[in-house]
py3Dmol code that shows the C-alpha trace and the ligand (Angstrom):
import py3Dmol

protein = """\
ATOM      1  CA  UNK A   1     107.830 105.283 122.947  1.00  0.00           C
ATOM      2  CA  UNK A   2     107.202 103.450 126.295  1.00  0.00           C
ATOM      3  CA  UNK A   3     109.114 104.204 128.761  1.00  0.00           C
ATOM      4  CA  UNK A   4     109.352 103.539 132.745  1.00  0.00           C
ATOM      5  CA  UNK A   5     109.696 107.058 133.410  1.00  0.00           C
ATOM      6  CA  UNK A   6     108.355 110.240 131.333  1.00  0.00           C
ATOM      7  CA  UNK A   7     110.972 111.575 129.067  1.00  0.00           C
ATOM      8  CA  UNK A   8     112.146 115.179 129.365  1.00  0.00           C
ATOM      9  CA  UNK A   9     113.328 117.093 126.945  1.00  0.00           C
ATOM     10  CA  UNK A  10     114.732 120.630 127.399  1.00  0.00           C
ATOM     11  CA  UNK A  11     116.569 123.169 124.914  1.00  0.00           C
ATOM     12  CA  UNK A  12     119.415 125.037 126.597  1.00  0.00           C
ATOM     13  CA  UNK A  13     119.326 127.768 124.331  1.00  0.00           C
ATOM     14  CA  UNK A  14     122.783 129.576 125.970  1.00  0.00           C
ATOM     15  CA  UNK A  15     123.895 133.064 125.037  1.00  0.00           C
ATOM     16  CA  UNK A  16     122.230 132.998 121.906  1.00  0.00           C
ATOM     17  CA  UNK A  17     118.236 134.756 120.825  1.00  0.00           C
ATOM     18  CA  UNK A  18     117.664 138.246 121.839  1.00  0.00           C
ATOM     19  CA  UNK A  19     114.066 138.796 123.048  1.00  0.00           C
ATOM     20  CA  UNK A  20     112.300 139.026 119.412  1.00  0.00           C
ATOM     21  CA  UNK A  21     114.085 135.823 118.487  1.00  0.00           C
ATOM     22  CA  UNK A  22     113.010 134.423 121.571  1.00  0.00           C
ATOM     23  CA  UNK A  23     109.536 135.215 120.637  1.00  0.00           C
ATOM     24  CA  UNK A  24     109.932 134.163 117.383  1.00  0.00           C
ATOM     25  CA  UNK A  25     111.016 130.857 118.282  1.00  0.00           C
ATOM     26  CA  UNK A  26     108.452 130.495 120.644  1.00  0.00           C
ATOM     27  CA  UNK A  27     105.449 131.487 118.523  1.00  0.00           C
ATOM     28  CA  UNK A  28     106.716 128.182 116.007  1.00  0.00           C
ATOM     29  CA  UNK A  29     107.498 125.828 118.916  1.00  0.00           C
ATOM     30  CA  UNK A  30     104.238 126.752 120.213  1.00  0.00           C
ATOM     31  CA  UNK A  31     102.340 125.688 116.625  1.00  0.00           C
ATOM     32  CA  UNK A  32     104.395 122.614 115.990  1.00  0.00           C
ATOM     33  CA  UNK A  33     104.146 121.308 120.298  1.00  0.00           C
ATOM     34  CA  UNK A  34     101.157 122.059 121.573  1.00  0.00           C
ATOM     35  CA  UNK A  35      99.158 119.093 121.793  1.00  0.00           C
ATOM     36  CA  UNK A  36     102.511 117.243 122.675  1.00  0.00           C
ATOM     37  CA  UNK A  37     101.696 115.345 126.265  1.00  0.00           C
ATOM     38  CA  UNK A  38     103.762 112.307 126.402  1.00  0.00           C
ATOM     39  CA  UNK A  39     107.196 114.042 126.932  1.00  0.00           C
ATOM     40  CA  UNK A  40     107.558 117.098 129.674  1.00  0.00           C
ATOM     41  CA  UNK A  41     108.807 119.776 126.926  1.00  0.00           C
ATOM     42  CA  UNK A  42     111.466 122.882 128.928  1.00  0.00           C
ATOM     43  CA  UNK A  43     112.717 125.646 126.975  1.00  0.00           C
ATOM     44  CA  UNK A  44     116.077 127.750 128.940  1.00  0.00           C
ATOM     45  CA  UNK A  45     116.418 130.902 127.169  1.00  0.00           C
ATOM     46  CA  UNK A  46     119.152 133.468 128.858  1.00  0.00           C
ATOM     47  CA  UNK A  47     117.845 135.575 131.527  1.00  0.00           C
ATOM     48  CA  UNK A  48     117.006 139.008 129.389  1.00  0.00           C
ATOM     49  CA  UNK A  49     114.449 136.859 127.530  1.00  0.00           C
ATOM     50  CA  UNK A  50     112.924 135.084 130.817  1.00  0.00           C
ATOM     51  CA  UNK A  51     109.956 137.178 131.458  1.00  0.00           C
ATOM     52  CA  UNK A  52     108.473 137.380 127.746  1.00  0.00           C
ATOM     53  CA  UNK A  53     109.251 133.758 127.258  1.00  0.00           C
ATOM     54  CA  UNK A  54     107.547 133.084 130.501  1.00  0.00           C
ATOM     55  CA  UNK A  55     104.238 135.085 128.825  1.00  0.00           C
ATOM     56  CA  UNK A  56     104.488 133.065 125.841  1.00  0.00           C
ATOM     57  CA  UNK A  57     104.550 129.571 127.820  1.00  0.00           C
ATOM     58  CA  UNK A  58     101.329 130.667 130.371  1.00  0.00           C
ATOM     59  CA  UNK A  59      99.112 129.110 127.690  1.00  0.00           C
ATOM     60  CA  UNK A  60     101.277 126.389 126.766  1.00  0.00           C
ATOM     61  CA  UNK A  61     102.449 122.950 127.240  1.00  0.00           C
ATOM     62  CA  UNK A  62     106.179 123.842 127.740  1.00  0.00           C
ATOM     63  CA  UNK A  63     107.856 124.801 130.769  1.00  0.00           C
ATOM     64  CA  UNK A  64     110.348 127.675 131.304  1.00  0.00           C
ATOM     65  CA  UNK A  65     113.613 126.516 132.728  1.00  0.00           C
ATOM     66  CA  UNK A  66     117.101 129.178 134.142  1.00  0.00           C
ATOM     67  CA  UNK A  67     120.706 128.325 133.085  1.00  0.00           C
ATOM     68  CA  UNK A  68     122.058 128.869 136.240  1.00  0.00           C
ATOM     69  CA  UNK A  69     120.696 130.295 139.665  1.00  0.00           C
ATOM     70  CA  UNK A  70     123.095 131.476 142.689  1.00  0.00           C
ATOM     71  CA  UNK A  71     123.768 129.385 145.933  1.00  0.00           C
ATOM     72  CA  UNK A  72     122.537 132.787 147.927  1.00  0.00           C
ATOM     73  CA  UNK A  73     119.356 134.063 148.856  1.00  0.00           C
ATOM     74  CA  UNK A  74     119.747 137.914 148.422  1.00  0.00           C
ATOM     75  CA  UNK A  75     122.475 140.752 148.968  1.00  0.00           C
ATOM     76  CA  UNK A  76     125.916 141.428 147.600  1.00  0.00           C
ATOM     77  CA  UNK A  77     126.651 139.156 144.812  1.00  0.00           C
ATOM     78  CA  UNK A  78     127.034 141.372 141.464  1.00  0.00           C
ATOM     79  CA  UNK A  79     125.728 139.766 138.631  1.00  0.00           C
ATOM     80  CA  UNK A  80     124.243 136.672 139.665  1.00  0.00           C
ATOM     81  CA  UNK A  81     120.576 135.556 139.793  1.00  0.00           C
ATOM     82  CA  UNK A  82     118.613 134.032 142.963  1.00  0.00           C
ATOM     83  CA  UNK A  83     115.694 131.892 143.161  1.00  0.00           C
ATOM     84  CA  UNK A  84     113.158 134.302 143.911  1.00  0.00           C
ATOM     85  CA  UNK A  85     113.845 136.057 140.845  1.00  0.00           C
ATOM     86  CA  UNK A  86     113.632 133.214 138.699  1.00  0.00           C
ATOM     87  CA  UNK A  87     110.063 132.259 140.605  1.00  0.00           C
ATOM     88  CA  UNK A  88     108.788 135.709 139.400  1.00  0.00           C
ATOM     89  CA  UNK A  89     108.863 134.552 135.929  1.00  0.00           C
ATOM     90  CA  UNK A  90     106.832 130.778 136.549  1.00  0.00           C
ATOM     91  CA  UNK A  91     110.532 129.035 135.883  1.00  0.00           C
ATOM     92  CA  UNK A  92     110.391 125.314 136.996  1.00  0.00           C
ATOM     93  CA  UNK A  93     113.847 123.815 136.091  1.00  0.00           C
ATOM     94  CA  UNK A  94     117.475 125.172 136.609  1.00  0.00           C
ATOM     95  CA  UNK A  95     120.308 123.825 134.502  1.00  0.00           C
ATOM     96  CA  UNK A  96     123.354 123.826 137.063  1.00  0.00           C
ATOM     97  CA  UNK A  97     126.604 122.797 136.536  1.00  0.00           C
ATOM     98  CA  UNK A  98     126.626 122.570 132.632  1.00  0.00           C
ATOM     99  CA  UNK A  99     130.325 121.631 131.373  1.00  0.00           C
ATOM    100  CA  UNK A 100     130.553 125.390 130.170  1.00  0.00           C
ATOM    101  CA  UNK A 101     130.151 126.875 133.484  1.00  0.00           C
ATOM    102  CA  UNK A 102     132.673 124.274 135.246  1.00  0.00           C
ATOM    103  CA  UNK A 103     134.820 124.884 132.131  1.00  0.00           C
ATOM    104  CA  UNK A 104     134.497 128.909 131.935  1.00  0.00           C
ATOM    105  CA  UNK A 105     133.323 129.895 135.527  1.00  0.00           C
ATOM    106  CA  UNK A 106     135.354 127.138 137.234  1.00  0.00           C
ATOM    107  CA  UNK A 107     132.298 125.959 139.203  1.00  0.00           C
ATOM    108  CA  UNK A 108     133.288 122.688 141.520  1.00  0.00           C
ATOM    109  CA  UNK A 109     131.410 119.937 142.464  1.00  0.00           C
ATOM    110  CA  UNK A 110     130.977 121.423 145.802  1.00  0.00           C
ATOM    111  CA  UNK A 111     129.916 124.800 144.305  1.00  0.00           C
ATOM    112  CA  UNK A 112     127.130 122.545 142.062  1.00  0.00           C
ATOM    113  CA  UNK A 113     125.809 120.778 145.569  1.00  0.00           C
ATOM    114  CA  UNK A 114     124.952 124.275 147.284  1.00  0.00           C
ATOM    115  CA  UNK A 115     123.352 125.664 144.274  1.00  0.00           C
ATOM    116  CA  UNK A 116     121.066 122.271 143.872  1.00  0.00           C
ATOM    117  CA  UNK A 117     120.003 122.883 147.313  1.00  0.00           C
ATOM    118  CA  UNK A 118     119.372 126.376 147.261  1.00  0.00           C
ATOM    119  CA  UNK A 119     116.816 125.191 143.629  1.00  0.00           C
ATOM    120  CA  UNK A 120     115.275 122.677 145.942  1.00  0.00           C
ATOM    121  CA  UNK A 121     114.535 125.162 148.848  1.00  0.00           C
ATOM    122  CA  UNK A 122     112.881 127.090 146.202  1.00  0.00           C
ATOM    123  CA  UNK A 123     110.911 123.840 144.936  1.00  0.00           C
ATOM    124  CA  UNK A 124     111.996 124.407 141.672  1.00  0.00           C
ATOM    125  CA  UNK A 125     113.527 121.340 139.971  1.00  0.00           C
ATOM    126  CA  UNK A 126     117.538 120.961 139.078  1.00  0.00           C
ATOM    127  CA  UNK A 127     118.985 119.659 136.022  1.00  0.00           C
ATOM    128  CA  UNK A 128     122.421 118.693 136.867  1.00  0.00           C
ATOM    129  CA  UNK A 129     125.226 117.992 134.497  1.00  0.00           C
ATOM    130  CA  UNK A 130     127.867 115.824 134.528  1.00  0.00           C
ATOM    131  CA  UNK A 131     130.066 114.528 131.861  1.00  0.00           C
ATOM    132  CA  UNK A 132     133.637 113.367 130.771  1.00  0.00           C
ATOM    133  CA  UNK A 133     136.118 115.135 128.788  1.00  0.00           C
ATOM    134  CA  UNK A 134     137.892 113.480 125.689  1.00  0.00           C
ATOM    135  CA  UNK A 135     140.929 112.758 127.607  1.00  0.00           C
ATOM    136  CA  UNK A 136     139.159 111.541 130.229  1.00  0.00           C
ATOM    137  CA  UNK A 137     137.598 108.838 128.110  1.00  0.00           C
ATOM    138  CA  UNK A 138     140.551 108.164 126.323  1.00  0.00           C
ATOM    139  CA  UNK A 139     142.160 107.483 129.589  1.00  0.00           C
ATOM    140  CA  UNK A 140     139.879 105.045 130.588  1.00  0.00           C
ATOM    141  CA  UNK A 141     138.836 107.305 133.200  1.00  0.00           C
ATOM    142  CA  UNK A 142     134.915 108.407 132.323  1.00  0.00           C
ATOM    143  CA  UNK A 143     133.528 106.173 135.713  1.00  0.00           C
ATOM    144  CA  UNK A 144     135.982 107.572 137.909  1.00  0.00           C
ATOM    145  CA  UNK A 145     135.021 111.368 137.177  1.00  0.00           C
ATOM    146  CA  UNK A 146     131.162 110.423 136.310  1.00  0.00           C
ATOM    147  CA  UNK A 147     131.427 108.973 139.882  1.00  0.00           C
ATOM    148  CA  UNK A 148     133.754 111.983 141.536  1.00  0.00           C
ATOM    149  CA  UNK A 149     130.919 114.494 139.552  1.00  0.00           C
ATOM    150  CA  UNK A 150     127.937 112.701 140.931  1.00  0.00           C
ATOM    151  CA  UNK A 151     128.546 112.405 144.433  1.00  0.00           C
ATOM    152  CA  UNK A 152     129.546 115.799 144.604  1.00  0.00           C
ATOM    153  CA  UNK A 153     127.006 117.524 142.577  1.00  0.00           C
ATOM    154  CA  UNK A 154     124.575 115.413 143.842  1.00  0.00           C
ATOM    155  CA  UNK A 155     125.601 115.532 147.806  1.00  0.00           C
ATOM    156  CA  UNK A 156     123.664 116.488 150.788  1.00  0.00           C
ATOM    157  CA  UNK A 157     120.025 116.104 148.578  1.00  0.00           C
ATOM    158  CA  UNK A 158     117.460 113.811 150.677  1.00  0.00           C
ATOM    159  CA  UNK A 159     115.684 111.287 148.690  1.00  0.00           C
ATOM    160  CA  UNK A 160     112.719 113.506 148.066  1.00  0.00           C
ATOM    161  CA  UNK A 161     114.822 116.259 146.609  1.00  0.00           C
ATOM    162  CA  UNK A 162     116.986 113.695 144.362  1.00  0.00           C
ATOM    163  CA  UNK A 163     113.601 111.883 142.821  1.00  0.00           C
ATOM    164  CA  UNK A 164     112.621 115.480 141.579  1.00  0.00           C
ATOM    165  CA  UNK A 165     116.557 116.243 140.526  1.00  0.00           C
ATOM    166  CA  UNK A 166     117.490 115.883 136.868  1.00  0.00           C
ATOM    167  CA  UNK A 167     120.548 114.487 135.904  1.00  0.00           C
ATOM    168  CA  UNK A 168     122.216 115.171 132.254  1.00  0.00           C
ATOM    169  CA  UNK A 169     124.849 112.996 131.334  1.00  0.00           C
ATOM    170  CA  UNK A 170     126.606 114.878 128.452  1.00  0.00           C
ATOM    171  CA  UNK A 171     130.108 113.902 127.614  1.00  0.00           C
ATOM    172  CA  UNK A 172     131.938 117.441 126.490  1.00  0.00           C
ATOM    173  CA  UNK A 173     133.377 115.766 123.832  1.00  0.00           C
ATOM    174  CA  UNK A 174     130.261 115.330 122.539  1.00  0.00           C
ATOM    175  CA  UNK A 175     128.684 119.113 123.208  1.00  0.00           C
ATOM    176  CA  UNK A 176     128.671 121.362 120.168  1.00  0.00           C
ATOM    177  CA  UNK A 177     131.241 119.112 118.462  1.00  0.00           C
ATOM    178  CA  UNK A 178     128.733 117.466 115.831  1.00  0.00           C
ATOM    179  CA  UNK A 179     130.421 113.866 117.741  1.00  0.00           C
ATOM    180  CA  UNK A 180     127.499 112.051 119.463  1.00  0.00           C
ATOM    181  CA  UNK A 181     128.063 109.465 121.892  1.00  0.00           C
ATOM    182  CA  UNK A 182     126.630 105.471 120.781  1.00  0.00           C
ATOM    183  CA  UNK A 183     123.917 104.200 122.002  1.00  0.00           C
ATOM    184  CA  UNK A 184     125.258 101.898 123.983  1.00  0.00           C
ATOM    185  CA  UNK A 185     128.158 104.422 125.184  1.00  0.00           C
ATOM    186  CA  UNK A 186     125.005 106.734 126.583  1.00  0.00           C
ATOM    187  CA  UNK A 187     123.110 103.388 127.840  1.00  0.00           C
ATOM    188  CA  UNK A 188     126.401 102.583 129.767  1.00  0.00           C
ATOM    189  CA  UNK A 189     127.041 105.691 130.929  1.00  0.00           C
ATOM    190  CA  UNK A 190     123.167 106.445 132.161  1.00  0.00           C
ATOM    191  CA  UNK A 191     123.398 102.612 134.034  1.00  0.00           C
ATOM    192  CA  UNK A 192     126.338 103.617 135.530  1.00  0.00           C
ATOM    193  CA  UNK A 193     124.617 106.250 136.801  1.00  0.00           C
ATOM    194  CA  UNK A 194     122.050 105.323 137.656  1.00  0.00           C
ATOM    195  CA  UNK A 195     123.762 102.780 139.894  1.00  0.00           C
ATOM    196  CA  UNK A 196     125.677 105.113 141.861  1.00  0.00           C
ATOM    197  CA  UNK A 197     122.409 106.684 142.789  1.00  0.00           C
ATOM    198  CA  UNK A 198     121.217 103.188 144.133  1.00  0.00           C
ATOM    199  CA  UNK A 199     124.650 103.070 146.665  1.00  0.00           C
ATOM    200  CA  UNK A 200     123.816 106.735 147.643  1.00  0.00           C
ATOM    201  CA  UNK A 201     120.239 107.009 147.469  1.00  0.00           C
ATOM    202  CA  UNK A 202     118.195 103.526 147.089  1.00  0.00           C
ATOM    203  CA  UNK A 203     116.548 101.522 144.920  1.00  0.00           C
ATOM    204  CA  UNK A 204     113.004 103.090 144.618  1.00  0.00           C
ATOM    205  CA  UNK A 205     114.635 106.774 144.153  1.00  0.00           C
ATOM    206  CA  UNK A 206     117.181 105.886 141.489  1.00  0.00           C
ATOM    207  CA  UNK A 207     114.224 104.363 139.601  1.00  0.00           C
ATOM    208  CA  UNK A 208     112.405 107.582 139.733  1.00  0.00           C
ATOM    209  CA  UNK A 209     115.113 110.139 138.494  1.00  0.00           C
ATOM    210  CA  UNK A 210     115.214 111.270 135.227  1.00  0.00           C
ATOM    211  CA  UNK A 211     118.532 111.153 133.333  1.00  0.00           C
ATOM    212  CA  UNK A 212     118.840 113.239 130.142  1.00  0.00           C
ATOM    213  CA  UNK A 213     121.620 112.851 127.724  1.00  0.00           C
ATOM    214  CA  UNK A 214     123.069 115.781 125.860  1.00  0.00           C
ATOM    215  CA  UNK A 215     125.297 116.104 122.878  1.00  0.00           C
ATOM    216  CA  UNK A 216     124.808 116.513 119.775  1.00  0.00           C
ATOM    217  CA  UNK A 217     121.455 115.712 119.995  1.00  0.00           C
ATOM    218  CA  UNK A 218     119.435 115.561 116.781  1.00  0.00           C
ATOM    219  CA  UNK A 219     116.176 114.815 114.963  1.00  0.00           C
ATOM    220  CA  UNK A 220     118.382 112.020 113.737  1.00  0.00           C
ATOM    221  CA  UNK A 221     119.662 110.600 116.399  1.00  0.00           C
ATOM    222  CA  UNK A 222     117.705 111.204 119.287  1.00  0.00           C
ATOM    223  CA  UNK A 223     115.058 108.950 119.135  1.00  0.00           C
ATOM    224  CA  UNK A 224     117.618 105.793 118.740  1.00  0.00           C
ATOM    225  CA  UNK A 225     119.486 107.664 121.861  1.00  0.00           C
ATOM    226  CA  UNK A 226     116.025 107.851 123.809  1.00  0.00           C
ATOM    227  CA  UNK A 227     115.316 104.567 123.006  1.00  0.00           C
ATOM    228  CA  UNK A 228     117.579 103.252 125.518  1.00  0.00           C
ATOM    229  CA  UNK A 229     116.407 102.116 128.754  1.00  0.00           C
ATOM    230  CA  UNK A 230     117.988 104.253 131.244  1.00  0.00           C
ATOM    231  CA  UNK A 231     117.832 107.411 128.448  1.00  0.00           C
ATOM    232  CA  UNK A 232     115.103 109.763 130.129  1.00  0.00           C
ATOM    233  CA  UNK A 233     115.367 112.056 127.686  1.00  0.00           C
ATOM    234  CA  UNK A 234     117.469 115.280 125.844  1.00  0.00           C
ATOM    235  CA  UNK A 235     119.243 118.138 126.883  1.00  0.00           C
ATOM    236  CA  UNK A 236     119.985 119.839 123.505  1.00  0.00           C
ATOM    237  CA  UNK A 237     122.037 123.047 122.913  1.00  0.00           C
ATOM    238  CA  UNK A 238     122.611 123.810 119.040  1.00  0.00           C
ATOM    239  CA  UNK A 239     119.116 121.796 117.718  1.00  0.00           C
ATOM    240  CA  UNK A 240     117.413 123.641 119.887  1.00  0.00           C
ATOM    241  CA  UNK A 241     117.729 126.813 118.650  1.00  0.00           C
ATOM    242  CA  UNK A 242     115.392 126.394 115.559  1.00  0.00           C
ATOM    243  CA  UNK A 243     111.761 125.434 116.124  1.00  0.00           C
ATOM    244  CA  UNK A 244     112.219 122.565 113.081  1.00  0.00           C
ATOM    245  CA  UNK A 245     115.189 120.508 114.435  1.00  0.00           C
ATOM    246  CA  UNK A 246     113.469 121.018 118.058  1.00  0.00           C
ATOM    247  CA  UNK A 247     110.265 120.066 117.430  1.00  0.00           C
ATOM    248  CA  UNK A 248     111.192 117.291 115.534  1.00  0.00           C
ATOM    249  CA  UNK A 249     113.476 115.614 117.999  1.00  0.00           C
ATOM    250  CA  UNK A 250     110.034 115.987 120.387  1.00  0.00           C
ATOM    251  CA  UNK A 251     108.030 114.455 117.939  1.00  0.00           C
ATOM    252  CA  UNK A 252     110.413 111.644 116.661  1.00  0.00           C
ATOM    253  CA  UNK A 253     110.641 110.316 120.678  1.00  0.00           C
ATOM    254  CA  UNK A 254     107.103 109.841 121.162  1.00  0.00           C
TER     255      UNK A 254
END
"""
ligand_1 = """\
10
PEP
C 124.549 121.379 125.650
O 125.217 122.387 125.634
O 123.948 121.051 126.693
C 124.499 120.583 124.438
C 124.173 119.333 124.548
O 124.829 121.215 123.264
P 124.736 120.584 121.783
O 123.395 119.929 121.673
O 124.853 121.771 120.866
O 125.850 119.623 121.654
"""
view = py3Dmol.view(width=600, height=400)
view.addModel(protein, "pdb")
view.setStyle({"model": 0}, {"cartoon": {"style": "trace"}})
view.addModel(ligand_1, "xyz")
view.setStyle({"model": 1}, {"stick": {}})
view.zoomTo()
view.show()
């Protein structure tokens, strides 16, 4: 596929493999990707399986990418995960903000913006969610909170740090629910978007950034998804989890 910018496609794998089905997963995604070198390839497995999935991917083509990383440096925060611990296993992308987490863990806009900066003082790259609820659509409201989500997520990044940010629009409606956004419903959503990083970035930078849709994603939709100008690429939760339907989402978008 030609495209203006390279697509990205990473598998959020959530709470699911233990460490031998991590490995397991890994061993076919490594048979079926290797000499993949058009799209930039990210596998997010939960932290207990970071450092033997980060083994497996030293002599590979994919990268390793967290599901979440703290705002904080070091010290007193039970249960969470900083950078430096994540940079001890080669990770290179951090999912932030994924509807789950401002869903489950209540994380705010504001909460999304620290934790994006904290990734970027790290240099490791963010992938930052954003997406509309059902409701929210239905209301005729999706620009209004893609907008609200955006700014905030997005705020107090320089122009270097947003060109290497990620964005993933994935409506929730669409996560996990089997319902997969339209074409042009993605295409409208990723302009719109992009836009609003032309009014708070510029021009050159919101032609640079990456934006990922996620939901639903699937060998057969995404390549009709990806084909879409502003589509940069796939975040993908369920497909993901089996090296066929993975690897054959990769393949179908080159
Ligand atoms: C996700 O959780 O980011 C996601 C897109 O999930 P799924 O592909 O299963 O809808």
């Amino acid at each position: 596929m030609n495209k203006e910018r390279k697509l990205i496609i990473a598998g959020n794998w959530k709470m699911n493999k233990t460490v031998a089905e991590a490995l397991d997963l890994m061993r076919g995604l490594k048979i079926e990707l290797n000499n993949v070198k058009e799209v930039d390839v990210v596998v997010c497995p939960p932290f207990t399986a970071l450092c033997e999935v980060s083994k497996a991917v030293l002599d590979s083509n994919l990268r390793l990418g967290a599901q979440n990383m703290s705002e904080h440096n070091v010290g007193a925060y039970t249960g969470e995960i900083a950078a430096v611990m994540l940079k001890e296993f080669s990770v290179r992308y951090v999912i932030l903000g994924h509807s789950e987490r401002r869903q489950y863990q209540k994380e705010s806009d504001a909460l999304i913006s620290k934790k994006a900066q904290a990734v970027h003082a790290a240099a490791l790259k963010p992938i930052i969610c954003v997406g509309e609820t059902l409701a929210e659509r239905e209301g005729g409201q999706t620009q209004k909170v893609l907008e609200t989500q955006v700014r905030g997520s997005l705020a107090g990044l320089s122009k270097e740090q947003m060109a290497e940010t990620i964005v993933a629009y994935e409506p929730v409606w669409a996560i996990g629910t089997g319902k997969t956004a339209t074409t042009a419903q993605a295409q409208e959503a990723h302009a719109f978007i992009r836009g609003l990083l032309v009014k708070m970035f510029d021009e050159t930078v919101a032609r640079r950034v990456r934006i990922q849709y996620g939901g639903s994603v699937k060998p057969a939709n995404a390549r009709e998804l990806m084909s879409q100008p502003d589509v940069d690429g796939a975040l993908v939760g369920g497909a993901s989890l089996e090296v066929r339907s993975f690897s054959d989402i990769i393949k179908g978008s080159i």
